[in-house]
Each structure stands twice: as C-alpha cells, then as structure tokens.
Residue, then its C-alpha position, 0 to 999 in steps of 0.5 A: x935600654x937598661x929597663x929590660x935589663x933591669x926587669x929581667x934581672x929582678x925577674x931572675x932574682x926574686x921570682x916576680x916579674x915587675x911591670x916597670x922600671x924607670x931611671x931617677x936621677x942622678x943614680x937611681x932605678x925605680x921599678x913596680x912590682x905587686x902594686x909597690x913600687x922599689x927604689x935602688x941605686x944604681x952602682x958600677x962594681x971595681x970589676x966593671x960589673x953594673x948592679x942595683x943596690x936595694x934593702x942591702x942586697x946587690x943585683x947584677x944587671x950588666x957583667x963585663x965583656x972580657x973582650x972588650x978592652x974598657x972598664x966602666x968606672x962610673x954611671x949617672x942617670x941624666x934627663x935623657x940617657x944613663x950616661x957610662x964612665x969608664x977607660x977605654x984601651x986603644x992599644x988593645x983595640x989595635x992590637 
C-alpha cells in the first residue's frame, strides 16, 4: 500500500517518524506527525518517479524500475485505491 511507503520516506527525510498516512481524493496524502497533521500532493514526475509535494519541497516516494518497460504518467486517489496512469511497451515485454 502507498502508506508504508509514504511514512518511510518522511521518515528518511525529515528524521520523524508519522504515526499515519491517508490518501484524499483526488490527488492528496495526509499524514500525522508530533499531534499536527500535513497535507501534500501527490505528483507523478516526467521521469516516471512518484513523489509528494509539500511546503515547497518534493519527497520521492516511488523511483522507476529501469527494468520494467512502463512509464507512469499519471495517478488519482479514488474512494478505493490510488489509481497509476502510464504507458506500457508490449514490444519490450517481448522481447
């Protein structure tokens, strides 16, 4: 799920460990740290990386595989699931 993700990257960037994170559609994580609670959103870089934008500054949650022949292109937070947009090279998985 994107919630471990998302505390361990806060954790690796800021030092602190949150004790949650939720998704807010359509594009936004929440998570609470030291009794406050941070919004940021949710953003799919052109390199395919997915990261969190927050008081100006970018954490990078999801870096892509080289391996893997898709690109994400987009993301949306849904009522269920955070939904990934992206192309997909079926001649590279062919190959």
């Amino acid at each position: 799920t994107v919630s471990p993700m998302a505390l361990a990257a806060f954790e690796a960037s800021y030092g602190i460990k949150p004790t949650s994170a939720s998704l807010v559609a359509p594009d936004t994580i929440r998570v609470k740290v030291a009794g406050l609670t941070i919004s940021g959103q949710l953003v799919v870089a052109s390199d395919g990386s997915i990261g969190v934008v927050a008081n100006g500054s970018t954490i990078r949650l999801v870096d892509p595989d080289p391996s893997l022949p898709f690109h994400l292109t987009g993301l949306a937070v849904t009522s269920k699931a955070l939904e990934l947009r992206g192309t997909l090279d079926v001649g590279a998985l062919m190959r």
